[in-house]
C-alpha positions in Angstrom: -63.6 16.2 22.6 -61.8 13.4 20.4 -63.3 9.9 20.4 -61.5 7.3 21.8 -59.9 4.8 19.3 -60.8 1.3 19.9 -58.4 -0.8 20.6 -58.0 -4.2 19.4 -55.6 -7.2 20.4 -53.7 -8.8 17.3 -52.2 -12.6 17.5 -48.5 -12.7 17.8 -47.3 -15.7 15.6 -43.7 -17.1 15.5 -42.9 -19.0 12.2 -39.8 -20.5 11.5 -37.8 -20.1 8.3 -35.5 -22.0 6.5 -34.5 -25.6 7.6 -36.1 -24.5 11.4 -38.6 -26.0 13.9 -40.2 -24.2 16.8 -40.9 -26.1 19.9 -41.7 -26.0 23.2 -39.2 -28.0 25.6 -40.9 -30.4 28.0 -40.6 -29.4 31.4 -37.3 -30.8 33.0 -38.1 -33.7 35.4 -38.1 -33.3 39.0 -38.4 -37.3 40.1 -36.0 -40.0 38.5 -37.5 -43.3 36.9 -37.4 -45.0 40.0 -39.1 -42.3 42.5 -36.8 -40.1 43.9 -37.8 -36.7 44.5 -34.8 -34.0 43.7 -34.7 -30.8 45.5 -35.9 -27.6 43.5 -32.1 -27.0 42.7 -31.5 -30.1 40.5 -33.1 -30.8 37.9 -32.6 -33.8 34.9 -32.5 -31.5 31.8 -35.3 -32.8 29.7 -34.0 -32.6 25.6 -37.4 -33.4 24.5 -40.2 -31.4 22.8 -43.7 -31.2 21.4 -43.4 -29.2 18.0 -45.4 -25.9 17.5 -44.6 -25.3 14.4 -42.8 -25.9 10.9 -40.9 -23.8 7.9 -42.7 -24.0 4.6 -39.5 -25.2 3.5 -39.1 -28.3 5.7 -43.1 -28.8 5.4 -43.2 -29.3 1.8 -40.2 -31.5 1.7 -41.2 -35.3 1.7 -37.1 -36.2 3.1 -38.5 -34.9 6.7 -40.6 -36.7 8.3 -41.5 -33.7 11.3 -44.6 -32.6 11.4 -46.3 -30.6 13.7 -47.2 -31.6 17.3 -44.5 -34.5 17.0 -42.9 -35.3 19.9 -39.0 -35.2 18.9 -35.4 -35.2 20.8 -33.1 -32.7 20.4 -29.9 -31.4 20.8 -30.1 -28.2 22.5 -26.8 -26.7 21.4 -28.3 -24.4 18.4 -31.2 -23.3 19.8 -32.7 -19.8 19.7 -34.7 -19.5 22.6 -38.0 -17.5 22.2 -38.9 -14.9 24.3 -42.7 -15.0 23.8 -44.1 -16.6 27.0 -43.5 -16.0 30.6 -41.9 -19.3 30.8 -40.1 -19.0 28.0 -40.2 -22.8 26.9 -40.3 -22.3 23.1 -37.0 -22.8 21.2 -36.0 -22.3 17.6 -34.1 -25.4 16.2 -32.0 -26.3 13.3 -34.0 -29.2 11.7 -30.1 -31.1 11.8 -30.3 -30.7 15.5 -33.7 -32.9 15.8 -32.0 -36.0 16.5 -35.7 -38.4 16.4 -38.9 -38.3 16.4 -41.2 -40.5 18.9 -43.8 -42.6 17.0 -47.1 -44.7 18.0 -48.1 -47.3 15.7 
């Protein structure tokens, strides 16, 4: 009888190349500034995201300021979506289509 291989789990890593961020979208908002509840239906689309990861090309380079886990607004219209989670929140984005990043001081 043959033994059994063991089996063993490796990490899946998405890394972006080139002038590219990955992020993952904030979840679109369900109750407007002032309260209102919207139905399931609507939705205000949220362009904002926590960043996952960097390029090695846009890391290294002192002209952009993103780094990871930045909180940044973006415009969605380039975007590669990534189909790596169930909910499918991470996004591939040009670095031209980061529009700002939010800062604490």
């Amino acid at each position: 009888m043959a033994k059994a291989k063991p089996t063993t789990k490796s990490l899946e890593t998405v890394e972006p190349i080139g002038k590219r961020i990955l992020l993952r979208k904030d979840e679109d908002k369900k109750i407007t500034r002032v309260g209102i509840h919207l139905p399931d239906k609507i939705e205000i689309p949220t362009l904002t995201g926590r960043v996952v990861a960097v390029s090695a090309q846009v890391d290294h380079d002192d002209d952009y300021p993103i780094k990871q886990y930045d909180r940044v607004l973006f415009n969605p219209k380039n975007g590669i979506p990534v189909d790596f989670e169930g909910d499918n929140r991470l996004f591939v984005i040009p670095l031209e289509d980061v529009v700002a990043v939010f800062r604490k001081e």
